[in-house]
N, C-alpha and C positions, 0 to 999 in steps of 0.2 A: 570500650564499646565495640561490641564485634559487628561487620556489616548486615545491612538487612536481606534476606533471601531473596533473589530477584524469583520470577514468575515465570513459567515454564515459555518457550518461543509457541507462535499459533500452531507451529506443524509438528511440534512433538511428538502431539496424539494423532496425527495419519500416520496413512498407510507412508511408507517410502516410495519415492517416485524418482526418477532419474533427475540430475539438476541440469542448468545451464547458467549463462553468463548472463547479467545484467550489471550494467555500470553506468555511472549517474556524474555530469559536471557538475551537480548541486548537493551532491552528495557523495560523501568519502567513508570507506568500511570502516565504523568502530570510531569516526570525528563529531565533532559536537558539528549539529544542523548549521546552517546559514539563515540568516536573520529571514530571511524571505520565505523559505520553510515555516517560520513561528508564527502564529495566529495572530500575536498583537501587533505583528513588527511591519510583514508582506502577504501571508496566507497566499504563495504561490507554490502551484504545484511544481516538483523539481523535474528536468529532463531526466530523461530513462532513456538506455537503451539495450537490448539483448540480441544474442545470437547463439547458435549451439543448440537450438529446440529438434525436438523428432519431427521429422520431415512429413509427419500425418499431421500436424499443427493444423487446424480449422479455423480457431480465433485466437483469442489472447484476454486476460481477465489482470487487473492489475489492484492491488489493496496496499493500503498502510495501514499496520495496528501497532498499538502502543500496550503491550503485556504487561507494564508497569501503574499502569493506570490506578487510584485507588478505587474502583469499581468491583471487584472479585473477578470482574468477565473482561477488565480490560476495556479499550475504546479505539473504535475504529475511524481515521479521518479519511479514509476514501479507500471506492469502493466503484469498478469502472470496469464492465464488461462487455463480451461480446464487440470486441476490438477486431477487423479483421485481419485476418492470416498476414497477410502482404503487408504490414505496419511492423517495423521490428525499432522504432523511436516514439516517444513522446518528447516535443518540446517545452521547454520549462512555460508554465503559465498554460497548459493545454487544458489543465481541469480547474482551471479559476477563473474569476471574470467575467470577460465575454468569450470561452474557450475557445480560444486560438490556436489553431493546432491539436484540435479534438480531432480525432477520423472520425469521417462519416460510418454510422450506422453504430458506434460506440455510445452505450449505456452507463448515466452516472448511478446507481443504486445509493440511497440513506445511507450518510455515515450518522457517528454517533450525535453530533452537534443537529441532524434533523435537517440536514441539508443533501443536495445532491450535485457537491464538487467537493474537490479537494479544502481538507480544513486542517491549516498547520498543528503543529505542538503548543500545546499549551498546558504541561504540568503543575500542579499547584507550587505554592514559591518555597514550601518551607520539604518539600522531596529533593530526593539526589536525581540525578541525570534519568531519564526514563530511555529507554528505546524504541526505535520507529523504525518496525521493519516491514520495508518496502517489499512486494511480492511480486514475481511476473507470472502466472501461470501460462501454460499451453495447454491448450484446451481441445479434446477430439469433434467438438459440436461447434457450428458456427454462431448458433444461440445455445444459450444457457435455458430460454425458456423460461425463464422471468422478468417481470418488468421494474421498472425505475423506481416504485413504492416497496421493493423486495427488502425485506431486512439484512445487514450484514451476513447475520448467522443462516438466513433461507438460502442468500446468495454463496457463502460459503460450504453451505449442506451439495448443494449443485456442484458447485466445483468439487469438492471431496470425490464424486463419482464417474468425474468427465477429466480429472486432470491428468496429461501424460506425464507432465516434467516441470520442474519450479525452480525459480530461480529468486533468491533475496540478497536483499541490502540492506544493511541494520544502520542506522545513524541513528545519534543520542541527545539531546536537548535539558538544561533543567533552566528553572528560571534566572538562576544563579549566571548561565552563560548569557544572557542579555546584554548585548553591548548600546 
């Protein structure tokens, strides 16, 4: 049986942009998620933190997509903009809950589940491992200029034209890893 072709990353199709560093105690590059990550298990969003942005930084725009999704277009579990400049952490639990350690004047935008916080992994049971990559952009506007009902792809079309530098985290999930 040869493997199934995994599904291009979300930024294959941009432009190139400079990267930077982002690194997560909830998440490990290329490790299976942490129960709390998964939708059934904690549906908490994981700590982030980055540095190394262009020094014109204005805000910060942060996403999780899962390119593996059996959707054709993938599935986005969060979707959190217009963070400003001077924030270079989230803490784990800031887009869940009662977001604790959300910054002020930061935007949830719809993820795919129709919600407006962070929504873990939850691939169907009988897929291999999906991926969840974590994105941090740097963003040249201090709003993106859209509101909290903006769809993924409106919110993403915005970023595509505002973004200086990205920085991702890939973690991987199947249901098979459920402890």
């Amino acid at each position: 049986m040869t493997e199934a072709k995994r599904a291009p990353l979300p930024h294959d199709f941009l432009p190139e942009v400079p990267s930077f560093t982002v690194v997560s105690d909830d998440v490990a590059p290329g490790a299976v998620l942490k129960d709390a990550q998964v939708y059934a298990a904690g549906n908490v969003s994981p700590q982030l933190r980055w540095s190394g942005f262009p020094a014109e930084t204005k805000s910060f725009a942060v996403t999780c997509f899962d390119p593996d999704a059996p959707t054709g277009s993938g599935f986005w579990h969060w979707v959190l903009f217009d963070i400003p400049a001077s924030v270079t952490e989230l803490p784990a639990g800031a887009a869940s809950g009662g977001f604790e350690g959300l910054p002020k004047g930061a935007v949830h935008g719809r993820n795919d589940y129709g919600t407006k916080d962070f929504g873990g992994a939850a691939p169907p049971a009988e897929d291999p491992r999906h991926r969840y990559v974590f994105t941090v952009y740097a963003v040249d506007t201090e709003t993106l200029g859209v509101d909290e009902n903006a769809s993924p792809a409106f919110v993403g079309f915005n970023l595509r034209y505002h973004t200086l530098a990205r920085a991702q985290l890939i973690g991987e999930y199947a249901a098979s890893d459920a402890s």
